[in-house]
N, C-alpha and C positions, 0 to 999 in steps of 0.2 A: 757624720762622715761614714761613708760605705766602706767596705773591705774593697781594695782595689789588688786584682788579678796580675799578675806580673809576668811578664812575655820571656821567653829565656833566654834573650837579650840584656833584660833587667837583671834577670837573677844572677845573669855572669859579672853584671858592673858591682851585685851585692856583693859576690865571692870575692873580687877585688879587695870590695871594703871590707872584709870579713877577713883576707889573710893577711891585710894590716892591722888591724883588731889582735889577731895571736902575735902575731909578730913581737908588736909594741907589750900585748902580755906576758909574754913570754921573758922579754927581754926584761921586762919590770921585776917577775919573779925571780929572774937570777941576782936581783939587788935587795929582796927582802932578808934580813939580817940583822938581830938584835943589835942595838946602836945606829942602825938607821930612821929618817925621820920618815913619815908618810910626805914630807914636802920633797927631801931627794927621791923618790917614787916619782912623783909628780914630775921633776924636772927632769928626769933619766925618758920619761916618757915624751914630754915635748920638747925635745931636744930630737928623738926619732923624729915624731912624726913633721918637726920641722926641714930634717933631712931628705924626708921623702914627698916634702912640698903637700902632704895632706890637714884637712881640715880639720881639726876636732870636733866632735859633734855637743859634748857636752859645754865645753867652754862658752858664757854667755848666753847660754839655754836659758831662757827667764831670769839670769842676771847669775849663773852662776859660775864659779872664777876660776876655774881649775877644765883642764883635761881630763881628769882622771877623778871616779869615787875610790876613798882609801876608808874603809869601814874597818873600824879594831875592837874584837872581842864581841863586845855585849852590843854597837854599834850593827846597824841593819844594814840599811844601806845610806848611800849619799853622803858620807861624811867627808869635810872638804881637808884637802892634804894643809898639814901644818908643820913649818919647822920646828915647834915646838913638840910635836905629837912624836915620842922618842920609841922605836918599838921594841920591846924584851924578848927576852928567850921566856917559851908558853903563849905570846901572845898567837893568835891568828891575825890575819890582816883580808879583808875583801878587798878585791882589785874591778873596778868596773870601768869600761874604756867606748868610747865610741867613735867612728871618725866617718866620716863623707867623702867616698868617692864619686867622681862623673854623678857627682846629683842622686847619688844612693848612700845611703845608711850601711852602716854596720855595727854590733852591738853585742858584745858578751862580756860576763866575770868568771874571776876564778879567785876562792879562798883560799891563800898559802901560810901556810906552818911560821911560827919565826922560830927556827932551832929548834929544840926537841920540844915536840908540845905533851900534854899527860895524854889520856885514856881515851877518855870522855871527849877531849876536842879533837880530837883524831878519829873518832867513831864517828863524829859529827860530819867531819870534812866527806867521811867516807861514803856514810848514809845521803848528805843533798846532793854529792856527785852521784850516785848510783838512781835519786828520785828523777834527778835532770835527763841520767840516760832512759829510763822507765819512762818518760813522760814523751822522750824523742819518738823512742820504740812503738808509741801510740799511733803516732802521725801516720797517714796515708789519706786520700780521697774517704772520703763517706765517713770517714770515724768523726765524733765529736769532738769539741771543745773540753766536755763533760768525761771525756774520755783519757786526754790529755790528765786534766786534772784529777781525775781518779787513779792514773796510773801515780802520778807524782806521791798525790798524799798515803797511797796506800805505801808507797816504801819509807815516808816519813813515819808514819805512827807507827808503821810493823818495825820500826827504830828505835822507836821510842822519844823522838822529836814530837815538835810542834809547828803547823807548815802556818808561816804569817800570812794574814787575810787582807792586812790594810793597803798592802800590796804585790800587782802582781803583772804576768805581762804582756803583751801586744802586739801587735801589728807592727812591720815597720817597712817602709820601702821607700819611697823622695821623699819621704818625713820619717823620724824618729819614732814616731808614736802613731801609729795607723790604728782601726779599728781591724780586726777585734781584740776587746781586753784578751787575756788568756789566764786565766785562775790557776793556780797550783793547787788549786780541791774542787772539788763534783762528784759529779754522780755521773756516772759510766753510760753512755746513749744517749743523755742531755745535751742541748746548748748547739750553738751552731755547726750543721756540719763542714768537715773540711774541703775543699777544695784546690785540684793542682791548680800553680801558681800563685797561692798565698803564702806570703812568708810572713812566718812570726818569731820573736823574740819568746823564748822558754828560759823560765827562771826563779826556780826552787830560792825560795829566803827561809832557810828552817831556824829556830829558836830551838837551845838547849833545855830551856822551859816552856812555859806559854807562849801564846804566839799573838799575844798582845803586845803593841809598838806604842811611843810617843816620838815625837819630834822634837830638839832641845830648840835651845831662844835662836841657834842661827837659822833656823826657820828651813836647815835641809836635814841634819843629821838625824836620822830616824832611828831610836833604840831598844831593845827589846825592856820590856817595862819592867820586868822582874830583875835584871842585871843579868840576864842568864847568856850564854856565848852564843853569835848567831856566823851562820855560813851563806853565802851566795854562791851560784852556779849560774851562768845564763851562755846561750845559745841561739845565734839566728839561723832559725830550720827552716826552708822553702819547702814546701808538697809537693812531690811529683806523683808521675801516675804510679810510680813505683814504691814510693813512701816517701820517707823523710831524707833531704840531704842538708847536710849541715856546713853552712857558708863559711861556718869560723872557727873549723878546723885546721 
């Protein structure tokens, strides 16, 4: 698949899907609360975006059953919401959402606190939001892929994280997953250069330890292999000639 160029016609139908994207995360953050399950997340979610007659993106992606990824702790990403799944005070929780407007994508996460979290995962949350904005900050014409991801991982390790390599993130526009991958590590002038009117999805996954993942038997949840706590951040950025704008603010 080639990187496909996006007309700024596209890019506005993206923003559409990009401020139902926060909207619905937003509105999901204000229901994260010890005693809540990752499955009322999930419902509070498609319950919106049934109000607003939008699509989910992820629901039935390859067979998987949910609206929404609800990742807890030491979980990476993809983890599927569960009534059983009860969330604490300390816990963190990832929140990943995507939905389809007019035949366009949109896609971001956000890791939130459940009640007072300690030190260390609050440093956490702190350090892959500030790698996601460092990674944005790269974006314009002519900079690299390599560049991106050097901005990313340079604020994760100067953190003292670990940025996950088994995955990372993409292209996205009448498909969810477009080419190009987008690495959250490189080498700075490497890798392809950018160009206006590509959008892609940016999405720091830092592990509080290694940044080695496996996947459990549901065959999505992917988790950091050491038990260490892991955060997501993600963002759909369009290139302009100006730099970087971000659809899912």
């Amino acid at each position: 698949m080639a990187v496909v160029l996006k007309s700024s016609q596209e890019i506005e139908k993206m923003h559409r899907a990009g401020k139902v994207v926060r909207e619905v995360l937003e509105l999901v953050r204000s229901k994260v609360r010890p005693g809540a399950t990752t499955y009322d997340l999930e419902k509070t979610a498609e319950a919106r975006l049934n109000e607003l007659g939008v699509k989910a993106a992820f629901k039935g992606y390859h067979g998987y059953p949910c609206v929404l990824c609800t990742s807890v702790n030491s979980e990476v990403v993809h983890g599927i919401p569960s009534p059983k799944r009860v969330l604490k005070e300390g816990d963190i929780v990832s929140v990943d959402c995507g939905v389809v407007v007019d035949g366009y994508y949109g896609d971001a996460a956000i890791t939130v606190p459940v009640g007072a979290i300690d030190s260390n995962a609050a440093k956490l949350l702190k350090i892959t939001e500030e790698s996601l904005k460092a990674g944005i900050a790269a974006v314009r014409p002519g900079a690299t892929l390599g560049d991106v991801g050097a901005a990313v991982q340079g604020v994760v390790e100067g953190g003292g994280f670990s940025v996950v390599r088994d995955f990372v993130g993409h292209g996205i526009g009448a498909q969810m997953h477009e080419d190009p991958q987008v690495p959250n590590f490189g080498e700075a002038g490497r890798g392809m250069k950018l160009k206006a009117g590509m959008v892609i999805a940016i999405e720091p996954m830092v592990n509080a330890g290694g940044p080695d993942v496996q996947v459990l038997a549901d065959g999505w949840t992917a988790v950091a292999k050491d038990g260490s706590m892991s955060a997501h951040f993600e963002h759909t950025v369009a290139v302009t000639a100006t730099g970087a704008r971000i659809l899912t603010e």
